[in-house]
VEXMARKE-294144 format. One line per 8 residues: their letters; for each residue y, x, z of C-alpha. Coordinates in steps of 0.5 Angstrom, whole numbers. Each point is the difference from the previous one (the first is absolute). Example, Ala and Ser with C-alpha at 12.3 -4.5 7.8 and 13.67 -1.06 7.14 Angstrom:
BEGIN
AS = -9,25,16 ~ 7,2,-2
end
This chain:
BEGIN
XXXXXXXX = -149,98,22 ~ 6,6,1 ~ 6,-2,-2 ~ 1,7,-2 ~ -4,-1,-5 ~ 3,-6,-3 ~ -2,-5,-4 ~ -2,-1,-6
XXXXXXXX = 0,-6,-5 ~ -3,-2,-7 ~ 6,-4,-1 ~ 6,4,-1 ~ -2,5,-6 ~ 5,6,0 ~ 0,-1,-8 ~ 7,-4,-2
XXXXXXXX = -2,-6,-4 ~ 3,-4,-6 ~ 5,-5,4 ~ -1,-5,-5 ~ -4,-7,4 ~ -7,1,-1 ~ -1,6,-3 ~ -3,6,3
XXXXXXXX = 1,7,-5 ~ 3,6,3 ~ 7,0,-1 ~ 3,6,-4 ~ 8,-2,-2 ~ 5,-3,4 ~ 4,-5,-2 ~ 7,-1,3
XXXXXXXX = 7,-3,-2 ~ 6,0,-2 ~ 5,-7,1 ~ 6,2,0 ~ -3,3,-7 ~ -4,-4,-3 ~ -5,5,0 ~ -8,2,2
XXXXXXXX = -2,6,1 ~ -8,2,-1 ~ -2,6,2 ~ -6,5,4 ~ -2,-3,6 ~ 5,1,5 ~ -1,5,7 ~ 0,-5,4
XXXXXXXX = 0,-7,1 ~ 7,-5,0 ~ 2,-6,1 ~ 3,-2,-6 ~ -4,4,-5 ~ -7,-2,-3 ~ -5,4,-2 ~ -5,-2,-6
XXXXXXXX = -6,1,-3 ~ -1,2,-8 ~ -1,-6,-3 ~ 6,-4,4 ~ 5,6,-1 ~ -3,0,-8 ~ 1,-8,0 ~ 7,1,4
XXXXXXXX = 6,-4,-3 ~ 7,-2,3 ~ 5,-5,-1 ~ 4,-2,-6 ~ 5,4,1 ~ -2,6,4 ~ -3,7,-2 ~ -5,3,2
XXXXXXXX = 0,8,1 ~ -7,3,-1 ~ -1,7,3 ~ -5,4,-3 ~ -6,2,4 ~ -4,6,0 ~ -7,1,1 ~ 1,8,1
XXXXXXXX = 2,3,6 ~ 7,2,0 ~ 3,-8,-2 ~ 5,-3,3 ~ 1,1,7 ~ -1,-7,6 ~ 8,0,1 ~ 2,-1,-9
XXXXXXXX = 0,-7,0 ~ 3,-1,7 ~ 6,6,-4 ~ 0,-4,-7 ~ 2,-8,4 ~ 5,3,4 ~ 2,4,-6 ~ 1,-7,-3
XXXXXXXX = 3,-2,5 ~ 6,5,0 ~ 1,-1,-7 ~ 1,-8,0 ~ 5,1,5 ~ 7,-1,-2 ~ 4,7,0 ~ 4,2,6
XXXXXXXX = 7,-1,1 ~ 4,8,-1 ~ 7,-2,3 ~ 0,-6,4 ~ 7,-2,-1 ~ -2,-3,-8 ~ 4,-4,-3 ~ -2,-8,2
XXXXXXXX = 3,-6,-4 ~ 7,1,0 ~ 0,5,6 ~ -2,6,3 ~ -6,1,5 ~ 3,4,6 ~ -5,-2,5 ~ -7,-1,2
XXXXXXXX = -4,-2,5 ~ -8,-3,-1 ~ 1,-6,-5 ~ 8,-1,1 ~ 5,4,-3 ~ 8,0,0 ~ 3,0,-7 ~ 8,2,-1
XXXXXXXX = 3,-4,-5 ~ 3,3,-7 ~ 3,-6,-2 ~ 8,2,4 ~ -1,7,-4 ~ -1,-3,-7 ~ 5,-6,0 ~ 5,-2,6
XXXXXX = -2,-7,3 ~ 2,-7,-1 ~ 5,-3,4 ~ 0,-7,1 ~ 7,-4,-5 ~ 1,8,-2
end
């Protein structure tokens, strides 16, 4: 035999299955989640296969359930050419993502307990005290 010719097999299907144990449907939605959210995200099938997405099946998507606590965002699916492109869902968990984040500092000398944030580099920050200019120091048996 060629290798040319390349081998086939019977075991791989090119047909994405339900990742539920034991069950063998075609997949049709992408289920992806959100922890940082507290959110899963049901939507078409995905383009392409990723680690930390799980595709399901119908029946499982229909019966999908989350935790106490946690949201479950269902986009819609359309049967019709012209839905949702392969990239939507990846769009709408980053977009979750961004909008869970706390807003960015606009001036980084911003006032931090009783002083002034006048320097910052990564974690560590120098602060300028405001206390001498709102009332002059105490001094020891004065």
């Amino acid at each position: 035999m060629s290798l040319s010719k390349g081998i086939q097999s019977n075991a791989v299907s090119p047909v994405r299955r339900c990742s539920r144990t034991a069950c063998r449907q075609p997949a049709v939605f992408t289920l992806t989640y959100v922890y940082a959210d507290s959110t899963a995200v049901l939507g078409p099938l995905a383009a392409y296969v990723e680690p930390h997405c799980y595709d399901l099946c119908a029946v499982h998507a229909d019966r999908l359930t989350a935790p106490r606590g946690w949201e479950v965002v269902r986009l819609p699916v359309e049967t019709a050419g012209g839905g949702p492109g392969s990239d939507d869902l990846e769009a709408l968990a980053d977009a979750v993502r961004e909008a869970a984040r706390p807003p960015a500092r606009q001036d980084p000398s911003e006032d931090v307990g009783e002083g002034t944030e006048t320097l910052r580099r990564k974690h560590l920050r120098v602060v300028r005290s405001d206390l001498g200019e709102q009332q002059s120091p105490r001094h020891p048996g004065g």
